[in-house]
C-alpha positions in Angstrom: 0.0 0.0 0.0 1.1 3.5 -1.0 2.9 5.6 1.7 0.0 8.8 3.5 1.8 11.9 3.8 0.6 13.9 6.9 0.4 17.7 5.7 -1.6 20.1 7.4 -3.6 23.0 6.6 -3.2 26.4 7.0 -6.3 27.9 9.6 -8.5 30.1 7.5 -9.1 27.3 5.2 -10.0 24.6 7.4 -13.7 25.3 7.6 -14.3 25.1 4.2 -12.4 21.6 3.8 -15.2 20.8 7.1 -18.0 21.5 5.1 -17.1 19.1 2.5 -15.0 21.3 -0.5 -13.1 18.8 -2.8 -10.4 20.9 -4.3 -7.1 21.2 -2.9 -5.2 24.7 -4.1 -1.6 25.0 -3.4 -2.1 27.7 -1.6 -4.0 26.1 1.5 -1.4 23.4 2.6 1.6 24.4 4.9 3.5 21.9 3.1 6.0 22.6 0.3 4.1 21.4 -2.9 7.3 21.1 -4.7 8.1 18.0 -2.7 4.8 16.2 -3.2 5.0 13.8 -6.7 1.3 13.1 -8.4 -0.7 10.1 -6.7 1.3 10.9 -3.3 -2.2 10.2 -1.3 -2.5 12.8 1.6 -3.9 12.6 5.2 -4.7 16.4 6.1 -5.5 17.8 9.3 -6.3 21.4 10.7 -3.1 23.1 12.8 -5.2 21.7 15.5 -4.3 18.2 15.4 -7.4 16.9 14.1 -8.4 15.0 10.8 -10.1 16.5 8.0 -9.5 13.7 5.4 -7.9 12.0 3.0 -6.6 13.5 -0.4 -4.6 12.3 -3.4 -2.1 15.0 -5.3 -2.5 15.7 -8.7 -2.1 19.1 -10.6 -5.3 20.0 -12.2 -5.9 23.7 -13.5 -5.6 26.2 -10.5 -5.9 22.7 -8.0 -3.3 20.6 -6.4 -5.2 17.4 -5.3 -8.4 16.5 -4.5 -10.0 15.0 -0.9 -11.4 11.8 -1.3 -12.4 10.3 1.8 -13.2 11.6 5.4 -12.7 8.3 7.2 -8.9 8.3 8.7 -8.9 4.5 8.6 -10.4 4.0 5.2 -7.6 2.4 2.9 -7.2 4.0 -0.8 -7.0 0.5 -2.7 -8.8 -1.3 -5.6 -11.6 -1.6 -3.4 -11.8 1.9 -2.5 -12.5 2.6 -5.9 -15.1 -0.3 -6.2 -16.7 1.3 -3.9 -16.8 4.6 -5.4 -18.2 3.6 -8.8 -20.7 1.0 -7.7 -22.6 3.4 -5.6 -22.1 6.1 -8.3 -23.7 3.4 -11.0 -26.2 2.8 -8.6 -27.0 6.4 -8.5 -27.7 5.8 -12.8 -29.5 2.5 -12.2 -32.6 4.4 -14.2 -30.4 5.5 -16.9 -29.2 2.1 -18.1 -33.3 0.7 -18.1 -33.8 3.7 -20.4 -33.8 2.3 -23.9 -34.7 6.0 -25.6 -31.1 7.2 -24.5 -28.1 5.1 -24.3 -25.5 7.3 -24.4 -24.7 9.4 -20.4 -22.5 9.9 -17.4 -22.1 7.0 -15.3 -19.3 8.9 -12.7 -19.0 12.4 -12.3 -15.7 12.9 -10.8 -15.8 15.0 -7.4 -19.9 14.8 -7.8 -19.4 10.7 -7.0 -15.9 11.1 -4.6 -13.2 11.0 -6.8 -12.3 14.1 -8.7 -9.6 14.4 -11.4 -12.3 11.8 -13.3 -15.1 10.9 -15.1 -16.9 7.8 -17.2 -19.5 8.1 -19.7 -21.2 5.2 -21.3 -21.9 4.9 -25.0 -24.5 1.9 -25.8 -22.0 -0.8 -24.4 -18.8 1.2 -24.1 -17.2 3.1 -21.6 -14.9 6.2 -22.1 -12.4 7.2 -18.8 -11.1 10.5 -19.0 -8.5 11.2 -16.7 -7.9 14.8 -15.5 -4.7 14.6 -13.9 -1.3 12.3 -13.4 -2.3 11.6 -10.0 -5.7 9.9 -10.8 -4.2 8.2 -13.5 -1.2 6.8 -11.6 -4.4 5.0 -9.9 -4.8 3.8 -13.6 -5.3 0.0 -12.9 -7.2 0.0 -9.1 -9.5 2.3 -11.5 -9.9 -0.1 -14.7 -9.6 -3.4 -12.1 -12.8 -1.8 -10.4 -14.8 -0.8 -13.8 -14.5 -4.5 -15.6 -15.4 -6.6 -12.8 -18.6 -3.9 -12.0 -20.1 -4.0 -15.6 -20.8 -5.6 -18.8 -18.8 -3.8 -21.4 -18.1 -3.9 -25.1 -15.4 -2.1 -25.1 -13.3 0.6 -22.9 -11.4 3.5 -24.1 -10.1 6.3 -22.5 -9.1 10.0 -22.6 -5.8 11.7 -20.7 -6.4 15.1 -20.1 -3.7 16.2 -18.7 -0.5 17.7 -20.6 1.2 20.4 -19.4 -1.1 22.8 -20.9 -3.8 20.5 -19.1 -5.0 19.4 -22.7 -5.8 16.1 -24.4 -2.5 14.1 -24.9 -2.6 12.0 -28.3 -2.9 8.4 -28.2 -4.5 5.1 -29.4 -6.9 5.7 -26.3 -7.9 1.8 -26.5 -7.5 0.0 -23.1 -9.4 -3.2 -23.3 -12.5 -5.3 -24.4 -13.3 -5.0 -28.5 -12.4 -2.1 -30.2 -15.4 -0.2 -32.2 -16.5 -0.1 -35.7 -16.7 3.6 -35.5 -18.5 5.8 -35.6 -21.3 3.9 -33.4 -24.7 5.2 -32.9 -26.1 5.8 -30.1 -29.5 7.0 -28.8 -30.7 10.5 -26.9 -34.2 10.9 -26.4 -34.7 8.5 -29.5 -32.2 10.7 -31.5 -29.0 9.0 -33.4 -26.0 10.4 -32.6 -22.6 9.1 -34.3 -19.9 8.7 -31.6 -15.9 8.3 -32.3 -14.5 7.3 -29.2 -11.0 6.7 -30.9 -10.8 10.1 -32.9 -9.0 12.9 -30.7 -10.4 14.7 -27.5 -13.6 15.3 -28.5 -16.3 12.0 -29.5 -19.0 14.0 -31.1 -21.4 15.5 -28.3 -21.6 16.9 -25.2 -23.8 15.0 -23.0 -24.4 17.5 -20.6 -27.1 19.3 -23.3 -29.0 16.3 -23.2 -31.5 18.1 -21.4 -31.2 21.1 -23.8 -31.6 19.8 -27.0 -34.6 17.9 -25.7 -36.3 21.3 -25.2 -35.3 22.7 -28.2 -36.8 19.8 -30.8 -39.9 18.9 -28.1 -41.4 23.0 -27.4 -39.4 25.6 -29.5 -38.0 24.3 -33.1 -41.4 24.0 -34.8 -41.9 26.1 -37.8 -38.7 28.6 -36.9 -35.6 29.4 -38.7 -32.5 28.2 -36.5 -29.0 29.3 -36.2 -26.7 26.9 -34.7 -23.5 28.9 -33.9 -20.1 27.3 -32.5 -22.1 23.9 -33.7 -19.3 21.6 -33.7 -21.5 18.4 -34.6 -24.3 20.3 -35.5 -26.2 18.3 -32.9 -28.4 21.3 -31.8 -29.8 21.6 -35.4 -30.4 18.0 -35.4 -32.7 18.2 -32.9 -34.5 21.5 -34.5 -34.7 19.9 -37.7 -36.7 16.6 -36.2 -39.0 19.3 -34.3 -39.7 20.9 -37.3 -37.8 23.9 -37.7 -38.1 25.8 -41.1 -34.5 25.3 -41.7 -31.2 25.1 -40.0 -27.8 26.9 -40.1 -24.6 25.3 -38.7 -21.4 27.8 -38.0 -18.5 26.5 -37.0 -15.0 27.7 -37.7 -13.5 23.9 -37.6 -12.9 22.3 -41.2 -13.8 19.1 -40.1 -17.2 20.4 -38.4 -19.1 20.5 -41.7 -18.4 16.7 -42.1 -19.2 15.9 -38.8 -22.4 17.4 -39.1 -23.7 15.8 -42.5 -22.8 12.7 -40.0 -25.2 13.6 -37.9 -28.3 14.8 -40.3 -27.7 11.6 -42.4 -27.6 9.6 -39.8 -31.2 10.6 -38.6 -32.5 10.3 -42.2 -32.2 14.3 -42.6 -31.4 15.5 -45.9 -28.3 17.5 -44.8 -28.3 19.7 -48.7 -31.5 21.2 -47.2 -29.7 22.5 -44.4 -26.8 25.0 -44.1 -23.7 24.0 -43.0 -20.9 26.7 -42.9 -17.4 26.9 -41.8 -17.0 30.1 -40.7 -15.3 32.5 -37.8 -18.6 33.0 -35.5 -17.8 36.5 -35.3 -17.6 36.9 -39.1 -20.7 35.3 -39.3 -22.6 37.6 -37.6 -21.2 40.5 -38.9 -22.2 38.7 -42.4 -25.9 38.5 -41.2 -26.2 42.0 -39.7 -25.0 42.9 -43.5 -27.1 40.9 -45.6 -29.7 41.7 -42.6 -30.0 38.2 -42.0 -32.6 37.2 -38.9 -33.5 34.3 -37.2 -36.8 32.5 -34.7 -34.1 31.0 -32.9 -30.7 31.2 -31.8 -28.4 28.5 -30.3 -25.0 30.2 -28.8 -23.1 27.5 -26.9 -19.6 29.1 -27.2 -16.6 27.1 -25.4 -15.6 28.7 -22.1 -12.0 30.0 -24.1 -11.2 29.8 -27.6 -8.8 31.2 -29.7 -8.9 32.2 -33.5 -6.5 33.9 -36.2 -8.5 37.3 -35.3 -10.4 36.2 -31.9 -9.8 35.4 -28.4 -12.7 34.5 -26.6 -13.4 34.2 -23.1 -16.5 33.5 -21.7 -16.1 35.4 -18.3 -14.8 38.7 -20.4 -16.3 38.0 -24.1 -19.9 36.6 -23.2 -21.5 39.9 -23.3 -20.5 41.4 -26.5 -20.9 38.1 -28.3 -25.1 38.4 -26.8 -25.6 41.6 -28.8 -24.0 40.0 -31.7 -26.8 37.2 -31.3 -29.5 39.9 -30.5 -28.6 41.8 -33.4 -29.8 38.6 -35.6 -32.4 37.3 -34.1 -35.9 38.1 -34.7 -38.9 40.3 -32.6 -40.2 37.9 -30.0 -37.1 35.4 -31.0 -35.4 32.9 -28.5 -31.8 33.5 -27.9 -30.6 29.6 -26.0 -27.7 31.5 -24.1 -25.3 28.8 -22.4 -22.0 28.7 -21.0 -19.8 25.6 -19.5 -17.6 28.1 -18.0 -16.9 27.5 -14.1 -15.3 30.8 -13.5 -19.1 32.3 -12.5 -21.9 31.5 -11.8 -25.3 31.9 -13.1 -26.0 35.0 -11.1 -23.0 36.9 -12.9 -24.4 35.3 -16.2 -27.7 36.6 -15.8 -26.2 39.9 -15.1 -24.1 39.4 -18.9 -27.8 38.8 -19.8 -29.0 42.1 -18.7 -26.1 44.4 -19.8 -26.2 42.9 -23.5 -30.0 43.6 -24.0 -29.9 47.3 -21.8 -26.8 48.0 -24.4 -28.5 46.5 -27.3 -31.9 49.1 -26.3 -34.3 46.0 -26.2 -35.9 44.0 -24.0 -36.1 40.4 -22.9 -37.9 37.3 -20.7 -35.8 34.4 -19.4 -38.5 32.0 -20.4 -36.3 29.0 -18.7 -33.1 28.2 -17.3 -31.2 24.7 -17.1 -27.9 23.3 -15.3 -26.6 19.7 -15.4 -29.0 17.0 -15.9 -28.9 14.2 -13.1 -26.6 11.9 -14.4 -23.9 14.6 -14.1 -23.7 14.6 -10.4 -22.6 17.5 -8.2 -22.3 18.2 -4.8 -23.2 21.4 -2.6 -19.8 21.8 -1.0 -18.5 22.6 -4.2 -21.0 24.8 -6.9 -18.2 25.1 -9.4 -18.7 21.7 -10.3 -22.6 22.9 -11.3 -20.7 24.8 -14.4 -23.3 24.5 -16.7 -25.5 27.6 -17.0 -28.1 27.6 -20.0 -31.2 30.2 -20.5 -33.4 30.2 -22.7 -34.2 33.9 -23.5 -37.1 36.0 -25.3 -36.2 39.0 -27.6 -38.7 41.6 -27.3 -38.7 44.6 -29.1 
């Protein structure tokens, strides 16, 4: 069994590592970090002398390591980790009986006990993404635990985790068969093609489950539809099967347009009915606001940071200015579906984005609904940054 370093943390944060919070920072231990190696597990305890919990160390973004258990005698082995996933699968137990969607979260990192890691399941497949070197030097307890708890097709997995905390290229295959990709799975009765050997991304972001659901079962009927930073063009899947008029795709990634014909063709869509363009987001608008271009309804899912020849992005800075681009084209009593996966603020400060864009924009608005993670994507109270998905959906009035 691995050696417990004792560290111990510095006062003012010890409360808030009572109540539960997850993430360890460097700046909270009165231990030199530069001495701790990733997986060293941790036993922390206030300047008091008493225990607060265990913790393994791993650099992830702004954190250090993450606590993982409060019980002093509870060993961190293969059984440990057993532990952690079957009561987090048990949490999903409805999920897997749900033959209309096969394809969701079965652990949710520091939501089910463990952060630094997460597994989704895709019809019979699992996909691991690992977060940081620490988790994954708990590689095997963690695989070990998965394949003796479920029937799988296959496993692949993701490392997240270079030194610019991105995806790190590999065959991502650990065991079982490998897929004839893409495979198709099922959301709300929807295909969806899935590559889980094909880079970071597989082809949809499971946390809009919830989203898109709305979008083709109450708003999509009879409207013209934008779609911007599309990616798959799995939004306008979903407002073309509710109806919608027509559908445009913009994303600024070649291989986007592709992916997306994937997606309508393999829903029986005629994708040459739809538009599909490759295109700088920005550019776009300023394209539509030219050729006075508007639109029912208007999808705006930008990444949380993004970077192009002529635009930085960041959702914390950017989120406003890129709202009155989407105001400007969408049409009197139009929806604007406003989201953000950004964990930097929270949906208070996005509301308030919200009301500066349309007060600068001289128009008014009605948050009609608002959504965060859907159950599967588990979250605790200690710890609301983990709730980083904010989406609203929003009502142009002129």
């Amino acid at each position: 069994m691995m050696t417990e370093l004792r560290v111990t943390l510095k006062s003012k944060f010890t409360n808030k590592y009572k109540r539960g919070y997850p993430l360890l920072t460097k700046d909270v231990l009165q231990h030199d970090n530069a001495q701790l190696e990733e997986g060293a597990l941790l036993r922390v305890f206030d300047e008091g002398n008493q225990f607060i919990g265990k913790a393994y160390y791993g650099l992830q973004n702004k954190g250090v390591g993450w606590m993982i258990s409060d019980n002093e005698n509870e060993k961190i082995d293969e059984a440990f980790f057993k532990n952690k996933m079957s009561s987090a699968f048990n949490h999903r137990k409805l999920f897997f009986k749900d033959t209309s969607t096969t394809a969701f979260r079965v652990f949710n990192g520091e939501g089910d006990g463990l952060g630094g890691l997460t597994i989704d399941y895709f019809d019979g497949f699992y996909l691991i993404q690992w977060y940081n070197e620490g988790i994954y030097s708990f590689k095997d307890q963690n695989i070990s635990a998965l394949t003796e708890l479920v029937t799988y097709k296959g496993i692949y997995q993701k490392k997240r985790f270079d030194k610019k905390g991105q995806y790190i290229e590999d065959d991502d295959f650990i065991t079982g068969e490998r897929g004839a990709f893409p495979i198709f799975v099922k959301e709300n009765d929807v295909n969806i093609a899935v590559h889980l050997n094909d880079g970071a991304m597989v082809g949809v972001f499971l946390d809009q489950r919830e989203v898109r659901k709305r979008i083709r079962d109450t708003y999509a009927s009879g409207k013209t539809v934008l779609n911007t930073f599309s990616y798959t063009g799995v939004f306008s899947v979903f407002a073309a099967l509710g109806g919608a008029l027509s559908t445009t795709s913009v994303d600024l990634a070649n291989r986007s347009k592709p992916k997306t014909i994937e997606q309508f063709s393999c829903n029986g869509i005629d994708y040459e009915a739809q538009h599909i363009i490759v295109q700088d987001v920005f550019n776009f608008f300023k394209f539509a606001v030219k050729k006075e271009l508007k639109y029912d309804l208007v999808i705006l899912d930008p990444p949380s940071f993004a970077r192009s020849k002529k635009h930085t992005f960041s959702a914390a800075k950017d989120y406003k200015d890129l709202l009155k681009d989407a105001i400007s084209v969408t049409e009197k009593n139009g929806v604007i579906v406003a989201s953000t996966n950004a964990s930097n603020f929270d949906m208070k400060k996005f509301k308030g984005f919200i009301e500066k864009a349309f007060k600068e924009s001289n128009k008014a608005y009605h948050i009609l609904e608002e959504f965060t993670l859907p159950a599967d994507f588990k979250t605790i109270p200690a710890y609301k940054e983990g709730n980083y998905l904010k989406v609203l959906f929003i009502k142009k009035r002129d």
